[in-house]
C-alpha positions as CSV (number, residue, x, y, z in Angstrom):
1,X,0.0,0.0,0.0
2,X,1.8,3.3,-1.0
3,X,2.1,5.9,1.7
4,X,0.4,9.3,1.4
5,X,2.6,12.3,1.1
6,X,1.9,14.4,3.7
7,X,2.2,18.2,3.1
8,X,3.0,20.7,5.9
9,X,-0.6,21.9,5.7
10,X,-1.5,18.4,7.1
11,X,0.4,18.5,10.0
12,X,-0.7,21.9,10.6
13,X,-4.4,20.9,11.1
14,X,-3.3,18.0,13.4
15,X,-0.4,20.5,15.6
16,X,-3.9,21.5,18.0
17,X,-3.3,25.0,19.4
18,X,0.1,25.4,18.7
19,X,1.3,22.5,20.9
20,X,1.3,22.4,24.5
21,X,4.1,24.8,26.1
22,X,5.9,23.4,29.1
23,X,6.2,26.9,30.2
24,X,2.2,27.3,30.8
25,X,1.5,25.1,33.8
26,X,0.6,25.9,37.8
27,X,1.4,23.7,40.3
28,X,-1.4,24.0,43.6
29,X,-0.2,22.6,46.9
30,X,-3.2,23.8,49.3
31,X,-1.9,22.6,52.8
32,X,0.9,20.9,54.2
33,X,0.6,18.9,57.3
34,X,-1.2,21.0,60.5
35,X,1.9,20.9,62.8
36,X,4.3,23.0,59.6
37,X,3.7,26.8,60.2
38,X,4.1,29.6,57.7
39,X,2.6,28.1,54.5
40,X,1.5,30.6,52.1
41,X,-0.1,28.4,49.3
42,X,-0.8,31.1,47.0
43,X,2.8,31.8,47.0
44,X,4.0,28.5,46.2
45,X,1.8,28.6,43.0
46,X,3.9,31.5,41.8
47,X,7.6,30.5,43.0
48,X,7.2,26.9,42.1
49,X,9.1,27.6,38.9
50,X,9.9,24.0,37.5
51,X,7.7,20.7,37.8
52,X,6.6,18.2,35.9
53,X,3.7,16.2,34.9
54,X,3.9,12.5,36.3
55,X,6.2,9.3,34.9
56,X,4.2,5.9,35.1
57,X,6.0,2.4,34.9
58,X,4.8,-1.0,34.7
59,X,7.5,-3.8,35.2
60,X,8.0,-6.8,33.0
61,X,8.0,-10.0,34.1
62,X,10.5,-12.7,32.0
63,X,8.4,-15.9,32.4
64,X,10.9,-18.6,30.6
65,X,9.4,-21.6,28.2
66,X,11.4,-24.1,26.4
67,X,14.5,-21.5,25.7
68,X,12.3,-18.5,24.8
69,X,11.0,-15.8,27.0
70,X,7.4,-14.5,27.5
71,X,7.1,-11.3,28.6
72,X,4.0,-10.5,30.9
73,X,3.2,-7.2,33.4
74,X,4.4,-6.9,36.5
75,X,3.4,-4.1,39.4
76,X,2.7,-0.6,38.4
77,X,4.9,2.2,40.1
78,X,5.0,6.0,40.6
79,X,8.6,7.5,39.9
80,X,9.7,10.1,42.3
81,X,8.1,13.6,41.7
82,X,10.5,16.8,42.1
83,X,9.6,20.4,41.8
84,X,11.9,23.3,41.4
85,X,11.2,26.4,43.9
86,X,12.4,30.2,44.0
87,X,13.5,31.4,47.4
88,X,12.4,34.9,48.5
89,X,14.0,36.6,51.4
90,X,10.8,35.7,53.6
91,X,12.0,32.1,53.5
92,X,9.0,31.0,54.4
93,X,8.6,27.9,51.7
94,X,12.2,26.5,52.6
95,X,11.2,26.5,56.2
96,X,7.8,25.0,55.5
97,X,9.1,21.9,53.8
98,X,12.2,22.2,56.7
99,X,9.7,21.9,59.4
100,X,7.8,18.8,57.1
101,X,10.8,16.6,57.0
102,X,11.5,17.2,60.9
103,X,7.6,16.1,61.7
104,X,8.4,12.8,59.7
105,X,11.6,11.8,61.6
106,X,13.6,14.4,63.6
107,X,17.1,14.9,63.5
108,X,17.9,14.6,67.3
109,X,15.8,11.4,68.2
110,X,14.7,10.2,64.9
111,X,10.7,10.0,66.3
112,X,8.1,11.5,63.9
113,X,4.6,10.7,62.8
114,X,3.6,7.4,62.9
115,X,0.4,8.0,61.2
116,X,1.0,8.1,57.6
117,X,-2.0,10.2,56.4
118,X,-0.8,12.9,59.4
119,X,2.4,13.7,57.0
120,X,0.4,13.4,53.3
121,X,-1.2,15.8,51.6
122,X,-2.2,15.8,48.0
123,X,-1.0,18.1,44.9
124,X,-2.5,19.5,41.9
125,X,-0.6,20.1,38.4
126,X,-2.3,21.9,35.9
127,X,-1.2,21.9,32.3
128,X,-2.8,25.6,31.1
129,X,-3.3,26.4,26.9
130,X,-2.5,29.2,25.2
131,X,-6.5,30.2,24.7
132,X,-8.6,32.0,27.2
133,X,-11.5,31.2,28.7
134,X,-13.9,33.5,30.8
135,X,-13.1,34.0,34.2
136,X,-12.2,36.8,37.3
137,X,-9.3,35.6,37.7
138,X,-7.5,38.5,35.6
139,X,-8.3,42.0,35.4
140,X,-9.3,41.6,31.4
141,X,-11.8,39.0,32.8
142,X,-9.7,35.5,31.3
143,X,-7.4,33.6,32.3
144,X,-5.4,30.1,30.7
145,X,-7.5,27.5,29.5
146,X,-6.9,24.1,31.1
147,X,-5.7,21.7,29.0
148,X,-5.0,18.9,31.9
149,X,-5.4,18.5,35.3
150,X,-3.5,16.1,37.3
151,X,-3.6,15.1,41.3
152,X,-0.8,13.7,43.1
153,X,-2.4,11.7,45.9
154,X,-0.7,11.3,49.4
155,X,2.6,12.9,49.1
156,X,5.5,13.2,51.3
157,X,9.1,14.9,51.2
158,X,12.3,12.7,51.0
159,X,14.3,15.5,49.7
160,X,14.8,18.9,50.1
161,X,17.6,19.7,48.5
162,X,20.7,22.0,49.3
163,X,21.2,25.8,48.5
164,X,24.5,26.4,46.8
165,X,25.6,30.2,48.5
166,X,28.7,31.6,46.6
167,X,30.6,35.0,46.2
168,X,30.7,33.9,42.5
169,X,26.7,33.8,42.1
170,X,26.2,36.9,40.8
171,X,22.7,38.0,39.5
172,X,21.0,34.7,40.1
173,X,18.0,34.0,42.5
174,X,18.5,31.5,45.0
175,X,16.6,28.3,44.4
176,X,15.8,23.9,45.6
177,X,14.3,21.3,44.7
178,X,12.1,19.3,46.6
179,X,11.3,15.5,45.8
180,X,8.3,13.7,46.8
181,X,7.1,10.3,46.9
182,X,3.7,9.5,45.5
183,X,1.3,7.5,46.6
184,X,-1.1,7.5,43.6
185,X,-2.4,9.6,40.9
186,X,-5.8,10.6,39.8
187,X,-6.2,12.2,36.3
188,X,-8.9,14.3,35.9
189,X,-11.3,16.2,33.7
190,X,-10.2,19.8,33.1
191,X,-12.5,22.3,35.0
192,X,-13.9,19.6,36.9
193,X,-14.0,18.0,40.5
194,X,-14.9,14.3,39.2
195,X,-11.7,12.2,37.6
196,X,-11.7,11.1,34.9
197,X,-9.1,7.8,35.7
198,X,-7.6,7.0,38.6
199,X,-3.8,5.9,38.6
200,X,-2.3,4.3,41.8
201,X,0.4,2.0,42.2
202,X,-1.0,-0.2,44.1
203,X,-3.3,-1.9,41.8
């Protein structure tokens, strides 16, 4: 069967929008655990400068049979999620994720929470769109257009990463990187509450 020629026109029609831009995305952390102090959610959304939308793996299984090898699945997993944050002079984010990691094993004693869902919360990444839709958000009445919406189900810190400080850094805002395990995901229906399919790694 010959193969069509494809003109650039074609691919035009099937390049939606443009193409998703990595750069148009917000990342929503609501709460962190009651006993952290000083989190200011609304300004994690705009110093959380890096993220990234969430890696899935299933395993294969090798099941041998007379000198060849059938492959089958094996568990599903979640790889380690990291975000990328700007420090301002309040420091109030780099203490908040400080104080986290001490309230799931302290440095002195190593006790901590022995309830896991009293050190989980969950996390929201939205992919946004180049398009507008209505909204109050912004003062010409629009805002992005959400393209997808993803939740990172019972998270937790197991890295908060160092600061490099230097006489040498010169014009450059400090900044860490914070990696969490995840529990499960849930990936939802833009714009709404319901999901759409639910990913967790323990099925």
């Amino acid at each position: 069967m010959a193969r069509d020629n494809h003109t650039i026109s074609d691919f035009k029609s099937k390049l939606i929008g443009g193409g998703a831009r990595p750069n148009l995305f917000e990342v929503e952390m609501a709460s962190l655990p009651e006993s952290v102090s000083g989190w200011v959610a609304d300004d994690f959304k705009f110093l959380c400068k890096a993220a990234a939308l969430p890696a899935q793996n299933i395993a294969s299984i090798d099941v041998p049979f007379r000198g060849r090898t059938f492959k089958v699945a094996g568990d599903r997993t979640i790889d380690t999620w990291t975000v990328t944050i700007i420090n301002d002079e309040k420091f109030n984010l780099r203490r908040a994720f400080e104080e986290w990691t001490e309230q799931i094993a302290k440095l002195d004693n190593n006790l901590g929470s022995t309830q896991p869902a009293s050190y989980m919360v969950n996390a929201f990444v939205y992919q946004l769109g180049r398009g507008s839709v209505q909204s109050s958000t912004n003062n010409d009445g629009s805002k992005n257009a959400t393209l997808a919406k993803y939740k990172f189900v019972d998270i937790f810190p197991t890295n908060v990463s160092q600061i490099d400080l230097s006489y040498d850094s010169t014009d450059t805002i400090e900044e860490f990187t914070v990696e969490f395990q995840v529990q499960s995901i849930e990936i939802m229906q833009p714009g709404l509450g319901t999901s759409a399919q639910s990913e967790n790694a323990d099925d």
